[in-house]
C-alpha positions as CSV (number, residue, x, y, z in Angstrom):
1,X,-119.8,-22.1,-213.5
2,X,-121.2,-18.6,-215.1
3,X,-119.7,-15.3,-215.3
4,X,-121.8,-12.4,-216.0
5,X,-120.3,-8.9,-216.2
6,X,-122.4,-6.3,-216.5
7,X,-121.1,-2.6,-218.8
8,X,-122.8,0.5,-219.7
9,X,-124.3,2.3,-216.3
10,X,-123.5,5.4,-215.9
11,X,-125.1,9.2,-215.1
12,X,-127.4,10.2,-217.3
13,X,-130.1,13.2,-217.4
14,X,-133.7,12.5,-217.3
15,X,-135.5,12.0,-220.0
16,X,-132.2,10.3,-221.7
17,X,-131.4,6.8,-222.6
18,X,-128.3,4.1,-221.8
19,X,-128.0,0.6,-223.1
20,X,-126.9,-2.3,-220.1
21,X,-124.8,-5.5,-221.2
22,X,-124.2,-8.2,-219.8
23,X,-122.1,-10.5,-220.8
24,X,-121.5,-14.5,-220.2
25,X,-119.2,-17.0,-220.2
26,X,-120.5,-20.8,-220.3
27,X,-121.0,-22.6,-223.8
28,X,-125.0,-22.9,-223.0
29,X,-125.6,-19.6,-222.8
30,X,-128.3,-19.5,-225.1
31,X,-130.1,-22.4,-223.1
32,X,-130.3,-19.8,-220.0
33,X,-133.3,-17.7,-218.5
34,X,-131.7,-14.2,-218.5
35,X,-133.0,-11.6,-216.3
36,X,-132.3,-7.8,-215.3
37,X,-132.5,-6.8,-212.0
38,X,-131.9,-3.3,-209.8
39,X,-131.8,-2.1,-206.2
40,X,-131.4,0.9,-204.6
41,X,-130.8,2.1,-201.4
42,X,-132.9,0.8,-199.1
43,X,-134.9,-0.8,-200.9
44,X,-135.6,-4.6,-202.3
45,X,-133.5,-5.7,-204.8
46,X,-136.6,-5.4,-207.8
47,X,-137.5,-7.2,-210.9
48,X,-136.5,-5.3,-214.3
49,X,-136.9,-7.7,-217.2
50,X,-136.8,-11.4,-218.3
51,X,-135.7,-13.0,-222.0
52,X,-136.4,-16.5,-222.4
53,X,-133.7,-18.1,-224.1
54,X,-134.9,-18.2,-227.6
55,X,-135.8,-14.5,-227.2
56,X,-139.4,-15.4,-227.7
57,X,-140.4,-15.3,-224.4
58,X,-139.9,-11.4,-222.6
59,X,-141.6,-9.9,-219.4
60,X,-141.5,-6.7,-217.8
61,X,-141.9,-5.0,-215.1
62,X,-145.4,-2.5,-215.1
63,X,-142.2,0.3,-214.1
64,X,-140.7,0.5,-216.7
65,X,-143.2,-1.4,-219.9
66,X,-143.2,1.0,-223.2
67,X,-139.4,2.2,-222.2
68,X,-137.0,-0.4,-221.2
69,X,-136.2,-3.1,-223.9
70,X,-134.8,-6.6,-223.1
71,X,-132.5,-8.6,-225.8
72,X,-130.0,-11.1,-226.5
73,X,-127.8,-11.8,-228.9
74,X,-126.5,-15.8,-228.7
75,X,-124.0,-15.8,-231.0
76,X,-122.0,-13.1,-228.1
77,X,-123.0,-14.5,-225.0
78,X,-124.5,-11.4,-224.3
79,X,-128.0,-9.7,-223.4
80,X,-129.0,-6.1,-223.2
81,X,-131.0,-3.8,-221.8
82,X,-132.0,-0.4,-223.8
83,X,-133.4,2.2,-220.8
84,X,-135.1,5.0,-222.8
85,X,-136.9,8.0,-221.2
86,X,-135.2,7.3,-218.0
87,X,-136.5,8.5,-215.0
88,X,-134.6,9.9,-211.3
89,X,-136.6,7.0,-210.0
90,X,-134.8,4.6,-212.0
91,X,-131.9,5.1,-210.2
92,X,-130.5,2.3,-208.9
93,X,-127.3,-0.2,-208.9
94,X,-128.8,-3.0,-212.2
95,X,-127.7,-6.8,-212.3
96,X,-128.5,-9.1,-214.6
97,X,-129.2,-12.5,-213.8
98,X,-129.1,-16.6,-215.0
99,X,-131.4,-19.2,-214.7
100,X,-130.0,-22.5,-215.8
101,X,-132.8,-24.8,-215.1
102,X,-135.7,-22.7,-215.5
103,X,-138.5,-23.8,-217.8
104,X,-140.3,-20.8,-218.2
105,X,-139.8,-16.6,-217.7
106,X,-139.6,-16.0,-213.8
107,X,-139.8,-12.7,-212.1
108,X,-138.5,-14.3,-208.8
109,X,-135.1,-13.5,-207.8
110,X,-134.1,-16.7,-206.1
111,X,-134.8,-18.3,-208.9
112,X,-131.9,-17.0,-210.6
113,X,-128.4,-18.9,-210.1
114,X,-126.0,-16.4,-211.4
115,X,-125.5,-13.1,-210.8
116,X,-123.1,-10.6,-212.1
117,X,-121.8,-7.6,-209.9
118,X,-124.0,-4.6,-211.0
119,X,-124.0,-1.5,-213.2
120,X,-124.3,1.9,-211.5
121,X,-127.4,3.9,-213.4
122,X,-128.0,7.5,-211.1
123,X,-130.6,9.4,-213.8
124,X,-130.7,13.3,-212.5
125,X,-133.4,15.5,-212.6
């Protein structure tokens, strides 16, 4: 079983920047796919960002390339997310996400096994 609990949402003005965490239990941690996600309200829950477990392999999402960065660090059981220039469109309850089994960066949601509870990011105008 993995536990991911996600820390560091919050309000933030545009323009501004906040740093996500997530952080895992599990002793293969840095075996897993780990992947951010966000929804909001009424919408599709949306494809943020992808680290592959060596850290080699990262994808993102066209929304949010040249401003959102993806990392992990193994040693903590943890990845992050650094949102910079946010935007009010942004906003959006964030999750981040395990693969156990998967062999290569996927942007697919149900390909994902674990999921933590979400992060609240609301970016005003």
């Amino acid at each position: 079983q993995v536990q991911l609990v996600e820390s560091g949402g919050g309000l933030v003005q545009a323009g501004g920047s906040l740093r996500l965490s997530c952080a895992a239990s599990g002793r293969t941690f840095s075996n897993y796919l780990m992947g951010w996600f966000r929804q909001s309200p009424g919408k599709e829950r949306e494809f943020v960002a992808a680290i592959s477990w060596s850290g080699v392999g990262i994808y993102y999402a066209d929304s949010v390339k040249g401003r959102f960065t993806i990392s992990r660090d193994n040693a903590k059981n943890t990845v992050y997310l650094q949102m910079n220039s946010l935007k009010p469109e942004d906003t959006a309850v964030y999750y981040c996400a395990a693969c156990v089994d998967c062999v290569a960066v996927t942007t697919h949601s149900y390909e994902y096994n674990y999921w933590g509870q979400g992060t609240q990011v609301t970016v005003s105008s």
